[in-house]
C-alpha positions as CSV (number, residue, x, y, z in Angstrom):
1,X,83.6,153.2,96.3
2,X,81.6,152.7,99.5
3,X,80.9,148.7,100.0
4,X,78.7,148.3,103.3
5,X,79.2,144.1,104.3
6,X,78.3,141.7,106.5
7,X,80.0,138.5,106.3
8,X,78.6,136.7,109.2
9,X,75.9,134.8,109.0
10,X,74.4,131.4,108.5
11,X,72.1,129.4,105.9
12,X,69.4,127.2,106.8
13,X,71.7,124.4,107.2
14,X,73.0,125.8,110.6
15,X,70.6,124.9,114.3
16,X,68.3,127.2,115.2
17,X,68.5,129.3,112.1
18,X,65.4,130.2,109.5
19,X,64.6,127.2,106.9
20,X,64.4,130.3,104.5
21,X,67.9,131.8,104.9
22,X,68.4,130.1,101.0
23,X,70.6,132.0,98.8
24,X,67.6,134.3,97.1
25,X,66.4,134.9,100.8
26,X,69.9,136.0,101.6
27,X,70.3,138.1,99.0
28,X,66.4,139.8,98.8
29,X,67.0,141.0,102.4
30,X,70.2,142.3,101.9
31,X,68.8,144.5,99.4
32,X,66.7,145.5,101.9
33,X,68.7,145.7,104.5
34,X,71.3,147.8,101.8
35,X,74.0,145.9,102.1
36,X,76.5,145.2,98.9
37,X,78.5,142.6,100.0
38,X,77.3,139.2,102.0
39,X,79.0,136.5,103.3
40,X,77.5,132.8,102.2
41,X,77.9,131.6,106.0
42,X,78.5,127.3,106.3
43,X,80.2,126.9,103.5
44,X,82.0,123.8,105.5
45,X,77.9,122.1,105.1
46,X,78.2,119.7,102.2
47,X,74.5,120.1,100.9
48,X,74.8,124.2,101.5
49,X,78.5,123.9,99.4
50,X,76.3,122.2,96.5
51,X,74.2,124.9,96.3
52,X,76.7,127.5,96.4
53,X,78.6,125.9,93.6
54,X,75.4,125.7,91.8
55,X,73.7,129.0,92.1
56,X,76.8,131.4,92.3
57,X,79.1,132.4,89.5
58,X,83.1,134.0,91.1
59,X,84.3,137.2,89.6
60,X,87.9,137.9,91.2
61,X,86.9,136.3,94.1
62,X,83.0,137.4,94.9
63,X,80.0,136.2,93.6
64,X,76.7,136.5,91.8
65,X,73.7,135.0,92.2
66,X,72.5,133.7,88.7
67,X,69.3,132.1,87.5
68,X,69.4,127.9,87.4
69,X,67.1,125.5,87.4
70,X,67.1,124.9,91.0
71,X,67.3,129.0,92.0
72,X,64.7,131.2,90.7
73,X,66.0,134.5,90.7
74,X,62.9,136.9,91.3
75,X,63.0,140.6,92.3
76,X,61.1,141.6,95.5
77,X,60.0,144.7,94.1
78,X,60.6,147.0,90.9
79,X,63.5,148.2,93.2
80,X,65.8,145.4,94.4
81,X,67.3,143.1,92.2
82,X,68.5,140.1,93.9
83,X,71.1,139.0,91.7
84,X,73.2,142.8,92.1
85,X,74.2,141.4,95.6
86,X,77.8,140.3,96.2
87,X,78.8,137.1,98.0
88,X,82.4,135.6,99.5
89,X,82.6,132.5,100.7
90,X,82.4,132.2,104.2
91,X,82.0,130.0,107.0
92,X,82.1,129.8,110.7
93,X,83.4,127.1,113.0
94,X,83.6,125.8,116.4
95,X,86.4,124.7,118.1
96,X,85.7,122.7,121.5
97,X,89.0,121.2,122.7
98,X,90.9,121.2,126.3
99,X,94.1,123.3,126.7
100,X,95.5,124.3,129.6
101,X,93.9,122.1,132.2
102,X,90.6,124.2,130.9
103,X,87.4,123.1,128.2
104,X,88.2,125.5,125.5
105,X,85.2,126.9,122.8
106,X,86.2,129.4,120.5
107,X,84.4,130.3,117.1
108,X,86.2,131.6,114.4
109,X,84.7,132.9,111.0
110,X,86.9,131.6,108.2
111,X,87.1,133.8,104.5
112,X,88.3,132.1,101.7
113,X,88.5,133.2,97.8
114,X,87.3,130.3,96.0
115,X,84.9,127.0,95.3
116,X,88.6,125.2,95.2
117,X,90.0,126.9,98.4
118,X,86.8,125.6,100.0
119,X,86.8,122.0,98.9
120,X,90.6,121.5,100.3
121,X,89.4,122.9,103.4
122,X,86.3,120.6,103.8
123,X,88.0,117.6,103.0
124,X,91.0,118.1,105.3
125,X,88.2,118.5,107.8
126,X,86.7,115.0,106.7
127,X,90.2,113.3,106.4
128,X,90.9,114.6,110.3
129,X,87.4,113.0,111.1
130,X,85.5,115.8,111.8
131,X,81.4,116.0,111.3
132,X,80.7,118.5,108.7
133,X,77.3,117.1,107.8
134,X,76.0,117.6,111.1
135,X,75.4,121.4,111.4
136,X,76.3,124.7,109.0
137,X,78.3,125.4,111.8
138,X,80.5,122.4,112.3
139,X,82.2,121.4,116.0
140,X,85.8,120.6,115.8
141,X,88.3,118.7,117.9
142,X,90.7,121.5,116.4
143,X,92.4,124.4,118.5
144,X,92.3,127.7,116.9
145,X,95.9,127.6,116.6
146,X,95.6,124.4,114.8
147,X,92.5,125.6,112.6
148,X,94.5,128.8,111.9
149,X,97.4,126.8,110.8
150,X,95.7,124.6,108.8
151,X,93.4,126.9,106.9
152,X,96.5,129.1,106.0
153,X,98.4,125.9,104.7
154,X,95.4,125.5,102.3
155,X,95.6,129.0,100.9
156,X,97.4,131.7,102.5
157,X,94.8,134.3,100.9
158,X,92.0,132.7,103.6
159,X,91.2,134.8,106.6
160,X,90.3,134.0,110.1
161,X,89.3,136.4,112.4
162,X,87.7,135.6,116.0
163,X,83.7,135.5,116.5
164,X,82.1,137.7,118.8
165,X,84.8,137.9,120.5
166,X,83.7,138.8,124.1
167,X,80.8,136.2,124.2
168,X,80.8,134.4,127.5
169,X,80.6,130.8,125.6
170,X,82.3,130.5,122.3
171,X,85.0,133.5,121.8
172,X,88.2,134.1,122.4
173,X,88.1,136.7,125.3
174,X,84.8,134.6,126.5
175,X,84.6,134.6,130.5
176,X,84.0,130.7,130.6
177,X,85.9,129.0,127.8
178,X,88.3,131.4,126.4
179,X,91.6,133.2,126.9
180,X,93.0,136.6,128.3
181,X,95.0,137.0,125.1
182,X,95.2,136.2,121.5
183,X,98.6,134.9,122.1
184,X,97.6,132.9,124.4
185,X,95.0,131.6,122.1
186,X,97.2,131.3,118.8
187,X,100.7,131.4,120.0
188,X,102.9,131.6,117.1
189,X,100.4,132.3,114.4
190,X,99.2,135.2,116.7
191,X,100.6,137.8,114.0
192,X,97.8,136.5,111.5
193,X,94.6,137.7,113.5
194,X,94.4,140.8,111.5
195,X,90.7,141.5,112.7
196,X,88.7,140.7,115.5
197,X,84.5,141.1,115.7
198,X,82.9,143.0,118.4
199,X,79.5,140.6,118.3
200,X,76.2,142.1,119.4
201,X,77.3,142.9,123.1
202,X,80.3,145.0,122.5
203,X,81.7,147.9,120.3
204,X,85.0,149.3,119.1
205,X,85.0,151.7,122.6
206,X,84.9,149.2,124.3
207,X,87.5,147.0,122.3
208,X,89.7,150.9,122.3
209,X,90.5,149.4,125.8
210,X,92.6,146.3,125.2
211,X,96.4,147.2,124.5
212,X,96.9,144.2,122.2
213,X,94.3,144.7,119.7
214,X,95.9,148.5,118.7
215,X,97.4,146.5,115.6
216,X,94.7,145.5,114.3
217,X,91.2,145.9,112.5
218,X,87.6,146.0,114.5
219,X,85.0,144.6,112.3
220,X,81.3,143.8,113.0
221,X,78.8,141.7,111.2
222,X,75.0,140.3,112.4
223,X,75.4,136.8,112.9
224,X,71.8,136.9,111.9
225,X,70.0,133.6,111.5
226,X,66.8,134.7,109.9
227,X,67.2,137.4,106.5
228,X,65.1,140.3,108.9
229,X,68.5,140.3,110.9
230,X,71.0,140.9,108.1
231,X,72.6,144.4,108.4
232,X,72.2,144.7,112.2
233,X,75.9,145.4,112.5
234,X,77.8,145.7,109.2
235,X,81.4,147.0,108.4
236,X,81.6,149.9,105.3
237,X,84.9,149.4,103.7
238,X,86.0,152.1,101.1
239,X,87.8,149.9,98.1
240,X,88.8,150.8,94.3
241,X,87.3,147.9,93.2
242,X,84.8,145.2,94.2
243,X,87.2,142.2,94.6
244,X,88.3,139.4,96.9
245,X,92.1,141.3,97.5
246,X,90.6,144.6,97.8
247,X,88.0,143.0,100.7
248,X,90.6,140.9,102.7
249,X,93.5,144.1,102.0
250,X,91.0,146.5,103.8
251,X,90.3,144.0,106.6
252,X,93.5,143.3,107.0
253,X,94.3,147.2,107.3
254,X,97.4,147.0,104.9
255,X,96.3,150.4,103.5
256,X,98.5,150.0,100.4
257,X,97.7,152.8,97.5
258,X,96.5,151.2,94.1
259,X,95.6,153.1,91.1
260,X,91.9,152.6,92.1
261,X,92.7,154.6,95.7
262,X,93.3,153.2,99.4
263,X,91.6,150.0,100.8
264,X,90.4,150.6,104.1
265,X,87.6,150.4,106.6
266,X,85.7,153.5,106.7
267,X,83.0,153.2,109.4
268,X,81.8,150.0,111.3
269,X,77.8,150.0,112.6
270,X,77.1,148.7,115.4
271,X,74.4,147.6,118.0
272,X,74.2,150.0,121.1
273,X,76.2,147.0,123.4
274,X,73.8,147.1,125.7
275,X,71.1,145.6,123.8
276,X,72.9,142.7,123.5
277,X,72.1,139.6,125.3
278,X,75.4,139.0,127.6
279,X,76.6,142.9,128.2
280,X,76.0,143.0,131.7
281,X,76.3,140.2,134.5
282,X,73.7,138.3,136.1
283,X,71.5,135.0,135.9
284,X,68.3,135.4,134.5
285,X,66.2,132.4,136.1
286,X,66.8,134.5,139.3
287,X,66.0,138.2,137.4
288,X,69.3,139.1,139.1
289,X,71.7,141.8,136.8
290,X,74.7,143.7,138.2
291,X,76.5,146.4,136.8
292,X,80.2,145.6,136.1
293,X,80.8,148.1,139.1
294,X,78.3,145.9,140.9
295,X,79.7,142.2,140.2
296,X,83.1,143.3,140.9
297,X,82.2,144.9,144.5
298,X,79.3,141.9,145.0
299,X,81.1,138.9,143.0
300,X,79.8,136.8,140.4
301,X,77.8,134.5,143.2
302,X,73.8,134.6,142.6
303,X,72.4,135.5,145.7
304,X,69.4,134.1,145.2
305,X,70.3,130.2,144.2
306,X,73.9,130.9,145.4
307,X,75.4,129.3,141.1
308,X,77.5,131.3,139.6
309,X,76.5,134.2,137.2
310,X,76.8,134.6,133.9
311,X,79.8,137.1,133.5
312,X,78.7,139.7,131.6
313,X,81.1,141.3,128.4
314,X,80.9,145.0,130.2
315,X,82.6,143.4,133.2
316,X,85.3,140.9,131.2
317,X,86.1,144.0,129.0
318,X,86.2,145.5,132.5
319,X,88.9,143.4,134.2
320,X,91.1,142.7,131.0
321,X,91.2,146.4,129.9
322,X,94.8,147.9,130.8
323,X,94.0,151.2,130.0
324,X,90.9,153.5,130.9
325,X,88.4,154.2,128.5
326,X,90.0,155.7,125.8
327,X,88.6,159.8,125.3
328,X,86.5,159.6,122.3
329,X,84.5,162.7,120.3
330,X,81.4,163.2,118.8
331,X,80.4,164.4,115.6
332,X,76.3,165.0,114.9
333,X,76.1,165.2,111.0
334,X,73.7,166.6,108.8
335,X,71.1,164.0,109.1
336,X,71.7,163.9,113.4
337,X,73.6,160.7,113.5
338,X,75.8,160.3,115.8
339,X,79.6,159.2,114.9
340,X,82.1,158.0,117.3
341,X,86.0,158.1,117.2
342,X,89.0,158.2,119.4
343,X,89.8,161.6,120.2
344,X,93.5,160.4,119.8
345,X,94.0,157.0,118.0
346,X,96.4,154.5,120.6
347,X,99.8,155.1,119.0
348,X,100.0,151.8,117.1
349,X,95.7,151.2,115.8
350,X,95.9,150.1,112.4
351,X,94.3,153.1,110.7
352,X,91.7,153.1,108.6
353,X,94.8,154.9,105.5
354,X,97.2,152.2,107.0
355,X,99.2,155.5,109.0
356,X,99.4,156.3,112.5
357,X,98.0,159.1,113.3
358,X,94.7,161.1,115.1
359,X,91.4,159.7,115.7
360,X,90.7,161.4,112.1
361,X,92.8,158.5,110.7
362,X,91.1,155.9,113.0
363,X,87.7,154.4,111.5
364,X,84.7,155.5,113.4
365,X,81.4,154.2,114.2
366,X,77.7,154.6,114.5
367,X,75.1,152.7,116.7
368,X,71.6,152.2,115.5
369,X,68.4,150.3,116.7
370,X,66.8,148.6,113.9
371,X,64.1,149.8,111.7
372,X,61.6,147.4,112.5
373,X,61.9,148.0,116.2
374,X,61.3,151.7,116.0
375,X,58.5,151.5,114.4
376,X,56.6,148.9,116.6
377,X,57.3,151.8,119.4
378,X,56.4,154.7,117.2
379,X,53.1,152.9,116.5
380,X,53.1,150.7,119.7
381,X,52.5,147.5,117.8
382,X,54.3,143.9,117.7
383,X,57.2,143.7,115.4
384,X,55.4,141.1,113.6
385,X,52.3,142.7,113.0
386,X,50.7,143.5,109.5
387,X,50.6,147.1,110.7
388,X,54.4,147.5,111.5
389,X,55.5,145.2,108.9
390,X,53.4,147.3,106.3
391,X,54.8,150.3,107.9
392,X,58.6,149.1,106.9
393,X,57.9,147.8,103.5
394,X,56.0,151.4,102.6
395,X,59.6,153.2,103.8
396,X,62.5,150.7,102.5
397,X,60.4,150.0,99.1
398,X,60.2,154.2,98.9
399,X,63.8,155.2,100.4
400,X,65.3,151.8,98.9
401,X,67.3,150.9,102.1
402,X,66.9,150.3,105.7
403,X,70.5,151.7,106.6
404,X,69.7,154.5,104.6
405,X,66.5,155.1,106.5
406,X,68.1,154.8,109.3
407,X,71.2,157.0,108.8
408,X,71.0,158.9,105.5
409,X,67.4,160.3,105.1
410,X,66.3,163.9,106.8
411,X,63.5,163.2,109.0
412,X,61.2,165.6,107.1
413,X,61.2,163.2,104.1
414,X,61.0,160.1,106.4
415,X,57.9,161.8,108.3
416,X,56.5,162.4,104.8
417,X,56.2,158.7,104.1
418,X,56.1,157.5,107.1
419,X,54.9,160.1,109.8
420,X,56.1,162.1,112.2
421,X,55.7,159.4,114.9
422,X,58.5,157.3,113.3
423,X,60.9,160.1,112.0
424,X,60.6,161.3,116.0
425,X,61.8,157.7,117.1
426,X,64.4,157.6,114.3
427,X,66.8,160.9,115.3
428,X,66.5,159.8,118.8
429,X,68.4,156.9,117.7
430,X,70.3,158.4,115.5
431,X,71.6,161.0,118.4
432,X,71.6,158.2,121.2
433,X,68.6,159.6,123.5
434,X,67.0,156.4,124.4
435,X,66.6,154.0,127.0
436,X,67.7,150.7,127.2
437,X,67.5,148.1,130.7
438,X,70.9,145.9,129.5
439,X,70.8,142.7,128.5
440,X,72.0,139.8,130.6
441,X,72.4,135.7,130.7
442,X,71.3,135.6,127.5
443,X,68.4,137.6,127.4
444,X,68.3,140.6,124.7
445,X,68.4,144.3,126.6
446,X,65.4,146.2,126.3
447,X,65.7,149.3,124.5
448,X,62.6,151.9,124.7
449,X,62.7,154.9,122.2
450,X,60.7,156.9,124.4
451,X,60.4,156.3,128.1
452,X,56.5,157.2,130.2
453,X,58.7,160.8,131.3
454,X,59.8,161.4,128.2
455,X,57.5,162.1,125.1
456,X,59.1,165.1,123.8
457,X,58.3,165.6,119.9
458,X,61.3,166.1,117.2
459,X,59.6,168.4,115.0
460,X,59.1,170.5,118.2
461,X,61.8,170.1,120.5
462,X,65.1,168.8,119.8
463,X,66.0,165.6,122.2
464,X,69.7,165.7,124.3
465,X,71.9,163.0,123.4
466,X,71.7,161.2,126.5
467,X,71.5,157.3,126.4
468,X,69.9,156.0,130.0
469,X,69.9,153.3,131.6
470,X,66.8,151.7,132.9
């Protein structure tokens, strides 16, 4: 079976994140959204733990939402039931510690299979003295070695994998406070990083580049902070059964046959990279961006206030990728998406059947824009308006599913509902020809669907597949 997840997010216990991401919140707009399997986010958060413990009910290792006295379990519509969303426990945290003459700040999302698992964690985290009341996302004096280590000495079932990985601030390969290698980061535990996630700002091209991550998985999740962000990147895994082994097994790319068939990750989707807010270089008080060709010819100076920039991800995947860009191929399906995969996989990538192989073995991937941004182009309203917002309810309550709006209905039928306007702006995302001016210093890219020179209509002219930059 197909099983789309994102297991990275946070609950309204984490800063700056929506007092409604509750867990009937969570699990409304991932019906919405149409993804199967969510991650809790925080379960470190004493007060979000309670709830958890409360409100969901474990079946080999995932878990149910279920009606109490303190959760109402409501449908949204006729169409999506809350409580036939999937949960595993997970949590992210941050590490801030000095190592190597150097302020280190790495975040790490941590999986583990049960309430039990949980509780030793959080109270080895409280015997060591660390803060886990003061934000879903707690700050540790802990390396990621150490957090590795100690995790794994709780329950070797748990899985870490590194946060948005190529995020100036806060990641492993960050430009400010991380490393140049995951060896370097975990030393002798280095073996147990199975997976790494892209974040917003990169994808698995991009990752194709760096030798050392060949042996293992590429997985992307939203990070969302508010329920309308769920799904933005998601990992579909193809699993016999829904269960906690059967997750972690595909992550971990072990590929081993069960009666049920091969765990392993079929397709990851992703943001285009450039729409996230640190892909290219530059400071943003100064409206100053640079290419990565740009910052490594002009440096990473401002020229207008003379700090330094904000090294972008293009330009750190730039200077720590060995090889060139790896050749990839693309496949237009039925419904004009757009799927990416090596042409050849790099002779030891974990495959997506646990073989080495072609790029046919390798998982592949599919970037989108989402829904609700299309459509405040198509009908040149705010995001937030009734109009736009009445405009997405009308096509996920019909279709069921934002992903499978967005990749899995023909644009006849979506014009049908929604008009041609929309189904126009939708297969131009689907086959990549839109326009996007990168983001930067922590400011979103800008992605326009259609561009003042370019109004061309679907239903009458087929758009190229040519992504610009603006």
């Amino acid at each position: 079976m197909e099983i789309v997840t994102d297991l990275h997010l946070h609950s309204k216990y984490s800063r700056a994140v929506s007092k409604q991401m509750d867990l009937v919140q969570i699990a409304k707009w991932a019906k919405i959204k149409g993804v199967d399997l969510v991650g809790t986010g925080d379960f470190t958060h004493p007060m979000w733990f309670k709830e958890l413990k409360e409100n969901l009910e474990e079946d080999n290792g995932v878990f149910t939402l279920v009606q109490s006295s303190k959760c109402k379990v409501q449908s949204y519509s006729s169409k999506f039931k809350v409580n036939e969303v999937k949960f595993l426990l997970t949590s992210e945290i941050s590490s801030i510690y000095s190592q190597g003459g150097k302020t280190r700040k790495i975040h790490n999302l941590v999986m583990a299979p049960d309430f039990t698992t949980v509780e030793k964690i959080n109270s080895e985290l409280t015997r060591r003295g660390f803060n886990i009341k003061s934000d879903g996302r707690p700050i540790i004096k802990l390396s990621a070695h150490d957090l590795l280590d100690m995790v794994l000495s709780i329950n070797k079932d748990c899985l870490v994998i590194p946060a948005h990985i190529w995020t100036p601030w806060f990641s492993m390969y960050g430009a400010n406070s991380g490393y140049d290698s995951i060896i370097e980061c975990f030393g002798d535990l280095e073996k147990y990083i199975y997976a790494i996630e892209t974040g917003l700002s990169s994808d698995p091209e991009m990752n194709w580049r760096i030798p050392e991550l060949e042996g293992r998985s590429i997985v992307s999740f939203s990070d969302a902070h508010s329920g309308s962000k769920l799904g933005r990147e998601a990992t579909v895994l193809e699993i016999g059964r829904l269960d906690y082994e059967r997750v972690i097994g595909a992550i971990r790319g072990r590929g081993e046959r069960r009666e049920e068939g091969d765990e392993k990750i079929k397709y990851t989707i992703e943001f285009y990279p450039e729409e996230g807010k640190y892909h290219w270089t530059g400071h943003r008080n100064c409206n100053v961006i640079y290419s990565p060709e740009e910052s490594i010819k002009k440096g990473t100076i401002c020229p207008v206030c003379g700090k330094k920039l904000t090294v972008g991800v293009a330009e750190r995947v730039e200077r720590l990728g060995v090889r060139n860009r790896v050749r990839v191929k693309e496949e237009i399906d039925e419904y004009g998406v757009r799927w990416v995969k090596p042409f050849y996989a790099p002779p030891n990538r974990r495959a997506t059947e646990g073989k080495k192989g072609k790029g046919d073995k390798t998982a592949k991937f599919v970037r989108l824009v989402p829904l609700l941004e299309i459509i405040s182009q198509s009908l040149k309203s705010g995001e937030s308006s009734q109009k736009v917002v009445n405009g997405y309810n009308k096509l996920t309550d019909h279709f069921g599913s934002e992903l499978k709006i967005l990749m899995q209905i023909k644009p006849e039928e979506i014009a049908n509902i929604g008009g041609e306007k929309i189904a126009e702006g939708i297969i131009r995302v689907r086959l990549g020809n839109i326009y996007i001016r990168p983001g930067f210093d922590g400011e979103f890219g800008k992605v326009k669907v259609w561009s003042g020179k370019d109004e061309a209509n679907y239903f009458n002219k087929k758009p190229s597949t040519q992504l610009e930059i603006f």
